[in-house]
C-alpha positions as a Markdown table, in Angstrom:
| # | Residue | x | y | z |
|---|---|---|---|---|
| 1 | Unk | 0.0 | 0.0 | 0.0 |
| 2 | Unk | 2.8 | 2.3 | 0.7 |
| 3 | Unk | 3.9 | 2.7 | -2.4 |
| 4 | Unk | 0.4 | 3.1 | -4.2 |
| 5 | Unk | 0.1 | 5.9 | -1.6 |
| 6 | Unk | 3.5 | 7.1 | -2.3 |
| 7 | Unk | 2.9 | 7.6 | -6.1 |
| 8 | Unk | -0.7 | 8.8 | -6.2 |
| 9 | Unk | -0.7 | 12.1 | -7.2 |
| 10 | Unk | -1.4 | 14.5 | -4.5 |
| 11 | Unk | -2.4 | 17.8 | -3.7 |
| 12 | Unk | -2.3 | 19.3 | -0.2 |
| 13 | Unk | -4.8 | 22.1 | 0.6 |
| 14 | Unk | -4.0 | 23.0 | 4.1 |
| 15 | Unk | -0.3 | 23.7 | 4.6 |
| 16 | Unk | 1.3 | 26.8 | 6.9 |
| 17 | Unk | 4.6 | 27.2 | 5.0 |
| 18 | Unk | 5.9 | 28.3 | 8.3 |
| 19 | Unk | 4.9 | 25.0 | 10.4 |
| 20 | Unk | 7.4 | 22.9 | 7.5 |
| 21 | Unk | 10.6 | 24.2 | 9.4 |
| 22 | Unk | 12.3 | 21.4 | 10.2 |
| 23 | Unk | 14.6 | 21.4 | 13.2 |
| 24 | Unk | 17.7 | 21.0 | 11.0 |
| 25 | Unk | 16.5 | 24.1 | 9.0 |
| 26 | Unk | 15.7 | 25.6 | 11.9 |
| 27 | Unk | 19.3 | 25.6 | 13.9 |
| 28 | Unk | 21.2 | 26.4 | 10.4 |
| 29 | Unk | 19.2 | 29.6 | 9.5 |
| 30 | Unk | 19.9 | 30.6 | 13.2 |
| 31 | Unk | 23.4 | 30.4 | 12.6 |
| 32 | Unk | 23.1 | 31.8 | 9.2 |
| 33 | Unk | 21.6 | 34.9 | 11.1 |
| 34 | Unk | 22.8 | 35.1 | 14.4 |
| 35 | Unk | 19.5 | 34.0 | 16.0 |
| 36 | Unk | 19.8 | 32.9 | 19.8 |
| 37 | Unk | 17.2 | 30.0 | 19.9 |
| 38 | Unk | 16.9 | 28.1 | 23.4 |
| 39 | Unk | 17.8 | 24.7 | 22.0 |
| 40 | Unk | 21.4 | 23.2 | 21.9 |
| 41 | Unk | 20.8 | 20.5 | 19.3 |
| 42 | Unk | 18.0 | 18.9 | 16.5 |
| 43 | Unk | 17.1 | 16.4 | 19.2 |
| 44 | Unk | 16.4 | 19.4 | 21.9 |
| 45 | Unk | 14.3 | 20.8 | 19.2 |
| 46 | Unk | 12.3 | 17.9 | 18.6 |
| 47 | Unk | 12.0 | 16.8 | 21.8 |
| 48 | Unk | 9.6 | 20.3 | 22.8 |
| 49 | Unk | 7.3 | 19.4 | 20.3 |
| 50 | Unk | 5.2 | 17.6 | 22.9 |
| 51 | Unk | 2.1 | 19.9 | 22.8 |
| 52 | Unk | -0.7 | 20.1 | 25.3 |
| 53 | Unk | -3.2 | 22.2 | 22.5 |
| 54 | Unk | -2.8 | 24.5 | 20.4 |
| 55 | Unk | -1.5 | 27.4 | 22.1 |
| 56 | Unk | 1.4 | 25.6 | 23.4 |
| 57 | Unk | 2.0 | 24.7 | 19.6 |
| 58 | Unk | 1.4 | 28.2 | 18.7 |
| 59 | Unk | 3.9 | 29.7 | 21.4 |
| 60 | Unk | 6.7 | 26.8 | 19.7 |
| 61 | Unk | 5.8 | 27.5 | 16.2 |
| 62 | Unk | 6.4 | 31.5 | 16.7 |
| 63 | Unk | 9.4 | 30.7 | 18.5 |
| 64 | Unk | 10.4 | 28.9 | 15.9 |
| 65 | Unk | 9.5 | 31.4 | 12.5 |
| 66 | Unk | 11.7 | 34.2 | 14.5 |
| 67 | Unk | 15.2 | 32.6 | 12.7 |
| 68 | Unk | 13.1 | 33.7 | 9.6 |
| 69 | Unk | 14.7 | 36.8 | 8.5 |
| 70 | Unk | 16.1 | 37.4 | 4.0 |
| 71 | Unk | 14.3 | 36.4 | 1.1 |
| 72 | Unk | 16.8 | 33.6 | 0.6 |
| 73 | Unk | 15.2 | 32.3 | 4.2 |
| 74 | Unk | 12.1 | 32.4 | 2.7 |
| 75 | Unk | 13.0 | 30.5 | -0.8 |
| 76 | Unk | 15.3 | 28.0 | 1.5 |
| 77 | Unk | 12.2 | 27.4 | 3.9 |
| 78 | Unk | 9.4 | 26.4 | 0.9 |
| 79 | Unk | 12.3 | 25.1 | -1.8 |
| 80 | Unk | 12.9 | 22.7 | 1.1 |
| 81 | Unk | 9.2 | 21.7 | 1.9 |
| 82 | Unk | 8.4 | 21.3 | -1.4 |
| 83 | Unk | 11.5 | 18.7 | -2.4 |
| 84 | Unk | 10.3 | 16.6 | 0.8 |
| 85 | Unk | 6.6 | 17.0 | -0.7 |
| 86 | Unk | 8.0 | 15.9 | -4.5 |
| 87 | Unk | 9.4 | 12.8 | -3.2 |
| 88 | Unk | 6.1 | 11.9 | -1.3 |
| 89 | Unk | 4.4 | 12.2 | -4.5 |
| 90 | Unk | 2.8 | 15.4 | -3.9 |
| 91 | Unk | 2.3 | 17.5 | -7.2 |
| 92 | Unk | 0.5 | 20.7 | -6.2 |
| 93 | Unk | 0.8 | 22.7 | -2.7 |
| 94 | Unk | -1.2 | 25.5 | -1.2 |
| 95 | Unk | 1.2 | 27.6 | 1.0 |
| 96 | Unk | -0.8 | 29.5 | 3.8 |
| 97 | Unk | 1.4 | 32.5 | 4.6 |
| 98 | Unk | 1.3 | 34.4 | 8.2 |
| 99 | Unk | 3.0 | 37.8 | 7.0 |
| 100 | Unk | 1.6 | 39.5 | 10.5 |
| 101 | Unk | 3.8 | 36.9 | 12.3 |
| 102 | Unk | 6.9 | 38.2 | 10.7 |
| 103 | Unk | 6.0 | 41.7 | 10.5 |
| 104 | Unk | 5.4 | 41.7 | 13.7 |
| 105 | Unk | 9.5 | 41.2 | 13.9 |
| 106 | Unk | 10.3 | 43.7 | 11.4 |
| 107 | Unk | 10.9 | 42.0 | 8.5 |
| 108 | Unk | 8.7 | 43.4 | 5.1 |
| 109 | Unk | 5.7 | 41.9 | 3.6 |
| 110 | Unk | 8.3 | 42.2 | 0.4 |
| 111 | Unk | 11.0 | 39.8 | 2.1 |
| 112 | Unk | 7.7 | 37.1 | 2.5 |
| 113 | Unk | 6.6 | 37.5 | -0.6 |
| 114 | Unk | 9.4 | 37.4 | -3.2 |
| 115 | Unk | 11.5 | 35.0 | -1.1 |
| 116 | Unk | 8.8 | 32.1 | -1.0 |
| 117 | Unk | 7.9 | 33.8 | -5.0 |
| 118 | Unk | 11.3 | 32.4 | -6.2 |
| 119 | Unk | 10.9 | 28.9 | -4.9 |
| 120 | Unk | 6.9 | 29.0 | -6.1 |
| 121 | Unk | 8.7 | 29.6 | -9.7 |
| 122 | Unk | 11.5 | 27.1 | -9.0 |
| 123 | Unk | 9.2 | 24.5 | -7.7 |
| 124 | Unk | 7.4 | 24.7 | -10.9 |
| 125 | Unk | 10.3 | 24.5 | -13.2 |
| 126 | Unk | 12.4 | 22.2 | -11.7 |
| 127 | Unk | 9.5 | 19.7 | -9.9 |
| 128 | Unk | 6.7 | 20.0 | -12.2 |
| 129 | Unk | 5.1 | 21.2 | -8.8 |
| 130 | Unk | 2.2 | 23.9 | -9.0 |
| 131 | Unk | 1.4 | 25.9 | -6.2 |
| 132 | Unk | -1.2 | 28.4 | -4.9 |
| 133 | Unk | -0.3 | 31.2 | -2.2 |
| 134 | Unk | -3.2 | 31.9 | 0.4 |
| 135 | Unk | -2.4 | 35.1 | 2.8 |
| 136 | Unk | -3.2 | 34.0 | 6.0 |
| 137 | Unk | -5.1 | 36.6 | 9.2 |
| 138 | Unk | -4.0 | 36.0 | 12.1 |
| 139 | Unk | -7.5 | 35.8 | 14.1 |
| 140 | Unk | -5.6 | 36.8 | 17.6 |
| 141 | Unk | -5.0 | 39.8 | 16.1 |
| 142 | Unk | -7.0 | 43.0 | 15.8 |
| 143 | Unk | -9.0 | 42.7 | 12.7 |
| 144 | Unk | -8.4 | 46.5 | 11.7 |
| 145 | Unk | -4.2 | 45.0 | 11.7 |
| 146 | Unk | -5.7 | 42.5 | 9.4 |
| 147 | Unk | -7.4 | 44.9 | 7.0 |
| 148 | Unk | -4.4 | 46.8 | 6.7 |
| 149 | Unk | -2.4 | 44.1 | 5.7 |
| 150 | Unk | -5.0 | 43.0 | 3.0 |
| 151 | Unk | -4.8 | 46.8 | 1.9 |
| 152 | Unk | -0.9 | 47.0 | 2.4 |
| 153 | Unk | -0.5 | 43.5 | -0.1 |
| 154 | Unk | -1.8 | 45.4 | -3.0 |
| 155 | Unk | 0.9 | 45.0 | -5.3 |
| 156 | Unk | 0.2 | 41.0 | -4.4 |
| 157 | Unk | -3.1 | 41.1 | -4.7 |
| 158 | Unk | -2.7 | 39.5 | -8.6 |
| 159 | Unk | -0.8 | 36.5 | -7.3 |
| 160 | Unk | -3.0 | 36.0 | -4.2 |
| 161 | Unk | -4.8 | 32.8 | -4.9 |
| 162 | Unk | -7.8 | 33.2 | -1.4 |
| 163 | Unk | -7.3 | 34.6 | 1.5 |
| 164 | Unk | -7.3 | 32.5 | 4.9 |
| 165 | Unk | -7.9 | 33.0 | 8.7 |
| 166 | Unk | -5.8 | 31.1 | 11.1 |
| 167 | Unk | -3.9 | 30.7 | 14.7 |
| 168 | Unk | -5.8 | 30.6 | 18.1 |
| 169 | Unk | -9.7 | 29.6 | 17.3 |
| 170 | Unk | -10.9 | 29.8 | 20.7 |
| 171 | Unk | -12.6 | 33.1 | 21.9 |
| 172 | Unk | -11.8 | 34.5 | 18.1 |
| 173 | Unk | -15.1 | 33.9 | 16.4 |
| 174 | Unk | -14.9 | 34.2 | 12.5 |
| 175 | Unk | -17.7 | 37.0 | 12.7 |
| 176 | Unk | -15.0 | 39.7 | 13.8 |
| 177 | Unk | -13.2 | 39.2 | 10.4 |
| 178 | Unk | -16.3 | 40.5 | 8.4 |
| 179 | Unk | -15.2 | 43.6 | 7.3 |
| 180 | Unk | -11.8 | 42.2 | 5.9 |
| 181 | Unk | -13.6 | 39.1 | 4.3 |
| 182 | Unk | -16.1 | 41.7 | 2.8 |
| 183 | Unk | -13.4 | 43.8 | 1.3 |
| 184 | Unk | -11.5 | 40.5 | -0.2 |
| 185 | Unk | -14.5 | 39.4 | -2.0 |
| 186 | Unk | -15.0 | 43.0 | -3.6 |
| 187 | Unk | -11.1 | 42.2 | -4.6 |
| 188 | Unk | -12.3 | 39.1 | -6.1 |
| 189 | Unk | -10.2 | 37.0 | -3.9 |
| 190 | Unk | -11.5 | 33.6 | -2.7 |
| 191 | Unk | -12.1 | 32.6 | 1.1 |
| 192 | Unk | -11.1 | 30.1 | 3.4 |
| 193 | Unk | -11.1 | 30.1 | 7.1 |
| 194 | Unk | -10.0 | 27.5 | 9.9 |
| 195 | Unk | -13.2 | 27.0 | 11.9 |
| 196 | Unk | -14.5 | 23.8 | 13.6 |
| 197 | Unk | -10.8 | 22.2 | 15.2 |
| 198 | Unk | -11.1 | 23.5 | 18.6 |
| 199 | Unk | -14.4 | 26.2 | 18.1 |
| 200 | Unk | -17.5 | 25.1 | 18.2 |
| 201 | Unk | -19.8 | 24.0 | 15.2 |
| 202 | Unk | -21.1 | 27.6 | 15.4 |
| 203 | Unk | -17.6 | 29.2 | 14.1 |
| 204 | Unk | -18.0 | 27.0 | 11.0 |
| 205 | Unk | -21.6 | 28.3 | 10.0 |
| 206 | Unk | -20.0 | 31.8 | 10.9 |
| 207 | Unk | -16.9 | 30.9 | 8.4 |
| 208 | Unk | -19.4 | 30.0 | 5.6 |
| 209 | Unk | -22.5 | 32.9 | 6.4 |
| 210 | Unk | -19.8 | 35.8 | 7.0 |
| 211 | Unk | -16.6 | 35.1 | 5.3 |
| 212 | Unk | -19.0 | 33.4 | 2.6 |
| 213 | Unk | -15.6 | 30.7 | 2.6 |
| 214 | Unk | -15.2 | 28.1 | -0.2 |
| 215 | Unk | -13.5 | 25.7 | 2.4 |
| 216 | Unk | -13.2 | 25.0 | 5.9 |
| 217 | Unk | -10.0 | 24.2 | 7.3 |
| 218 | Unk | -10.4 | 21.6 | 9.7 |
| 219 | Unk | -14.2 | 21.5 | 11.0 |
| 220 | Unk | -14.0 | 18.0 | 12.3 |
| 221 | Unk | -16.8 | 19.6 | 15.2 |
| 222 | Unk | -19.2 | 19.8 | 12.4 |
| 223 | Unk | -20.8 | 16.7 | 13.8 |
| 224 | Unk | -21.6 | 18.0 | 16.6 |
| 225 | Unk | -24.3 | 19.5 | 14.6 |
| 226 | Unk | -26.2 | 17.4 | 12.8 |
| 227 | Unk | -28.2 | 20.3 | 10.3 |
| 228 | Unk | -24.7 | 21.5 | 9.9 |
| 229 | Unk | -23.6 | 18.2 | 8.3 |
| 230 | Unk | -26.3 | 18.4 | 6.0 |
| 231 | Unk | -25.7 | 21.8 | 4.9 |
| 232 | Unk | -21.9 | 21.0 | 4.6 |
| 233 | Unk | -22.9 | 18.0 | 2.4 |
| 234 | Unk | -25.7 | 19.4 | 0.4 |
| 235 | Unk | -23.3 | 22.2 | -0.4 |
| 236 | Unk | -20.6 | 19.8 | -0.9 |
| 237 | Unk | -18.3 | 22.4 | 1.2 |
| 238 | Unk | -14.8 | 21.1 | 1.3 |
| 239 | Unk | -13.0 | 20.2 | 4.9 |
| 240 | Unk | -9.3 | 20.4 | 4.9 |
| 241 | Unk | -8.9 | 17.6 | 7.8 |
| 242 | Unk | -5.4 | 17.4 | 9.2 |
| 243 | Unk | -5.5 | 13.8 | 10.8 |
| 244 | Unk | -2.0 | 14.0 | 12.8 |
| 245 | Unk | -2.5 | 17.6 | 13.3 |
| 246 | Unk | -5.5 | 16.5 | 15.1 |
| 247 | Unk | -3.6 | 14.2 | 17.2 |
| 248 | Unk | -0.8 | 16.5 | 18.2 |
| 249 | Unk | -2.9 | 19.3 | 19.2 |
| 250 | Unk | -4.9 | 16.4 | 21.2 |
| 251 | Unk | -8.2 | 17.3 | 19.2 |
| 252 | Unk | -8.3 | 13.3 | 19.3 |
| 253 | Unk | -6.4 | 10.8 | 21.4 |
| 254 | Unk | -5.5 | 8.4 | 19.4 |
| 255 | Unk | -5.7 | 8.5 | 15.1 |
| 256 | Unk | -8.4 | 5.4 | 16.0 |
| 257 | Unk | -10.7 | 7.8 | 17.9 |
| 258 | Unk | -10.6 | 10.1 | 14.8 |
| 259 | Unk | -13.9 | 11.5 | 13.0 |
| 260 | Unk | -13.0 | 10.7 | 9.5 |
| 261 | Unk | -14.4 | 7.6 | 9.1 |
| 262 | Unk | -17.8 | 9.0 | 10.3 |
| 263 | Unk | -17.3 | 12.6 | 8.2 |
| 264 | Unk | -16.8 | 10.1 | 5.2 |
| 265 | Unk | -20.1 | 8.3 | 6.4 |
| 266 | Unk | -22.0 | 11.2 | 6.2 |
| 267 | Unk | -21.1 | 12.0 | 2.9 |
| 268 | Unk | -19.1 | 15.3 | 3.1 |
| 269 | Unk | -16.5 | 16.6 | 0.4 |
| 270 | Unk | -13.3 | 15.4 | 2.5 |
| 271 | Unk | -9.4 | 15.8 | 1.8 |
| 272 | Unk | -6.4 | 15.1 | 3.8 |
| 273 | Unk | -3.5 | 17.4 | 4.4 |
| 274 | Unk | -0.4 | 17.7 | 6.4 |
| 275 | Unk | -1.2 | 21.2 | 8.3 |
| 276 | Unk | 2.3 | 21.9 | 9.6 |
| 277 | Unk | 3.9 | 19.0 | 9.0 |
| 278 | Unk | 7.5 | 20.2 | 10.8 |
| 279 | Unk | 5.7 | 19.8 | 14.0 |
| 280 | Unk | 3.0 | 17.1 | 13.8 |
| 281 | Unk | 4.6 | 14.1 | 12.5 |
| 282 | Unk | 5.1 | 14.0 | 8.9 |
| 283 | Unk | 4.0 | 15.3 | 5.3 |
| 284 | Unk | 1.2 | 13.8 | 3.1 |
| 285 | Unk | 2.4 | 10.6 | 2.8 |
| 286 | Unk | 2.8 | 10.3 | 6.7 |
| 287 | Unk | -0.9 | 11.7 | 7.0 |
| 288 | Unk | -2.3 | 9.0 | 4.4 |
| 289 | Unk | -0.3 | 5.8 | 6.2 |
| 290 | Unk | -1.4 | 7.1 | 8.6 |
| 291 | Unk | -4.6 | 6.9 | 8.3 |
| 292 | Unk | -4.6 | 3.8 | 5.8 |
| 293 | Unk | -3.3 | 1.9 | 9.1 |
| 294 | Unk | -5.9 | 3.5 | 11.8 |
| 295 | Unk | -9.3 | 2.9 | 9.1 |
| 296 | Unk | -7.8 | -0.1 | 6.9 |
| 297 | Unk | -9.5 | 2.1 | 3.6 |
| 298 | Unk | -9.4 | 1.0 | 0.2 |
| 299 | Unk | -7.6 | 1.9 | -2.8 |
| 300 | Unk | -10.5 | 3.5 | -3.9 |
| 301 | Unk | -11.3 | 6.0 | -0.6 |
| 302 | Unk | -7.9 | 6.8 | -0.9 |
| 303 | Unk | -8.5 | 8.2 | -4.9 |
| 304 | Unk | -11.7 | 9.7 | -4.1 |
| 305 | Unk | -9.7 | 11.9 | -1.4 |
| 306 | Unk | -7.1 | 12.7 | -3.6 |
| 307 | Unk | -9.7 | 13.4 | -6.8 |
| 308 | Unk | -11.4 | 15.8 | -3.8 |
| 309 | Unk | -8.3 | 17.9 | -3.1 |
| 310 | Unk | -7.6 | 18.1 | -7.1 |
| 311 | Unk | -11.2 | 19.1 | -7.9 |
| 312 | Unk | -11.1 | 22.1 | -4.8 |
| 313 | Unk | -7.6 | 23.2 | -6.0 |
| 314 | Unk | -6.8 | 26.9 | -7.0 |
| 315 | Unk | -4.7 | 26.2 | -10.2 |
| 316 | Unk | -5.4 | 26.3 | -13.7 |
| 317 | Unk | -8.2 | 24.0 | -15.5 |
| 318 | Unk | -5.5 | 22.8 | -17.8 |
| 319 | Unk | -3.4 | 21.5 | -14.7 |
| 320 | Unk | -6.7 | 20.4 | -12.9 |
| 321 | Unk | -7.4 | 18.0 | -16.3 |
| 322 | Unk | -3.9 | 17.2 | -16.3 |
| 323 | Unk | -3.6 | 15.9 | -12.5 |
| 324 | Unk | -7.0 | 14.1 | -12.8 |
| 325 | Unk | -5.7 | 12.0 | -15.9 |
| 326 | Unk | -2.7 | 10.7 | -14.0 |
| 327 | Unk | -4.7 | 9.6 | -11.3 |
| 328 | Unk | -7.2 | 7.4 | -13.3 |
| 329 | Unk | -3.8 | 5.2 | -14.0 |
| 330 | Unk | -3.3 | 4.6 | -10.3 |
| 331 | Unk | -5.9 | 2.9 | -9.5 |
């Protein structure tokens, strides 16, 4: 099975290009830059990635972005995501971008953008890899920050492919982003929001009634709610589910307790993606064994979920057409 998992053609929705930092990358950017990190080795690294939810996540993986300084930090970071993600048999990636996070530390919305630009370009070229760049709000944050950034990204605005909402759920209700989801749609710019992981049903009805989103990151609660999971399927609304996300961040104790076998049973538009894969355990492939040794699916479930992330894409219908040929000859 591994390696009909390894070569279906994949394409992974929910990424944070900041959570694939991976402890080596980590400790040689900080000496590239002269970053003081409190970790003597890899191993030290790894060994604090032992998280309680996700604030203690959040508190490691901000920690962790601050050795995140040039362009050429920012081209190293994804160019090095995206060669891991080639050799799992990925094909397209959707980078979700924090660029409060780092302007929070003074470096420019222009380092982010042109740094992770040139590996977007290079990925293409060199791994027949497409991508799609969604700029992520930081919902802990003050939604008027978030609406300047949206205004401030204006010479981006072109290569934008949606706009997201992410970081601490709890106590940040998608409702307070309305303004700033308002003024993206006048932009043209699709929606996604992560709603549902540790919020309540109620933030995913919010996510699709006041960001009007196209996908919900996560929403595993959804179940909570059965007219929800009607709407959700009768919409045919995608869920980005992170499986060992979800087990890291102790949304689920163990990958067996997990409510994917029961969101599949209910008929919703499903894919599987890595979230921040630096931190939780693995890429895509990880995610898929993963889950092929916790539910025992078929070949079959495994194609529908990748046909699912293909169809919900943002890339071209000529690549869409493309990717969903070379899938038929995997089965």
């Amino acid at each position: 099975m591994r390696d009909f998992l390894k070569r279906l053609p994949k394409a992974e929705l929910h990424l944070h290009i900041e959570g694939t930092l991976e402890p080596e990358l980590m400790m040689a950017l900080a000496e590239r830059n002269g970053v003081s990190l409190p970790y003597a080795s890899e191993d030290e690294v790894r060994a604090a990635y032992d998280f309680e939810d996700l604030q203690s996540f959040l508190d490691l993986y901000y920690q962790g972005m601050s050795v995140l300084r040039t362009e050429r930090d920012f081209h190293d970071l994804a160019m090095d995501y995206f060669q891991r993600a080639h050799a799992e048999g990925v094909v397209h990636v959707e980078l979700h971008v924090d660029p409060q996070a780092h302007l929070a530390r003074g470096v420019c919305l222009e380092t982010v953008m042109e740094g992770l630009g040139q590996a977007r370009r290079r990925a293409e070229r060199e791994l027949d890899m497409s991508t799609a760049l969604i700029m992520a709000f930081l919902r802990d944050r003050p939604a008027e920050e978030a609406m300047r950034l949206l205004e401030r990204a204006e010479p981006y605005w072109e290569i934008l492919d949606a706009v997201g909402l992410d970081s601490a759920e709890l106590g940040h209700p998608p409702a307070k982003f309305a303004e700033v989801f308002q003024r993206a749609r006048a932009l043209g710019l699709p929606r996604v929001a992560h709603a549902g992981e540790e919020g309540p049903p109620e933030y995913i009805r919010e996510a699709l009634d006041v960001l009007d989103v196209c996908r919900v990151d996560h929403g595993v609660r959804c179940l909570e709610d059965p007219e929800l999971v009607a709407r959700l399927r009768e919409q045919g609304t995608v869920l980005t589910v992170c499986p060992l996300s979800n087990l890291r961040l102790k949304v689920v104790e163990r990958l067996d307790d997990h409510p994917l076998p029961e969101l599949l049973k209910s008929g919703l538009n499903l894919t599987l993606n890595s979230d921040d894969p630096a931190y939780f355990g693995g890429g895509m492939l990880e995610n898929f064994e993963a889950c092929q040794r916790a539910f025992d699916w078929s070949r079959g479930t495994f194609i529908d979920l990748a046909r699912n992330a293909i169809d919900a894409a943002f890339m071209s219908e000529t690549r869409r057409t493309e990717l969903l040929e070379r899938l038929k000859t995997c089965g």
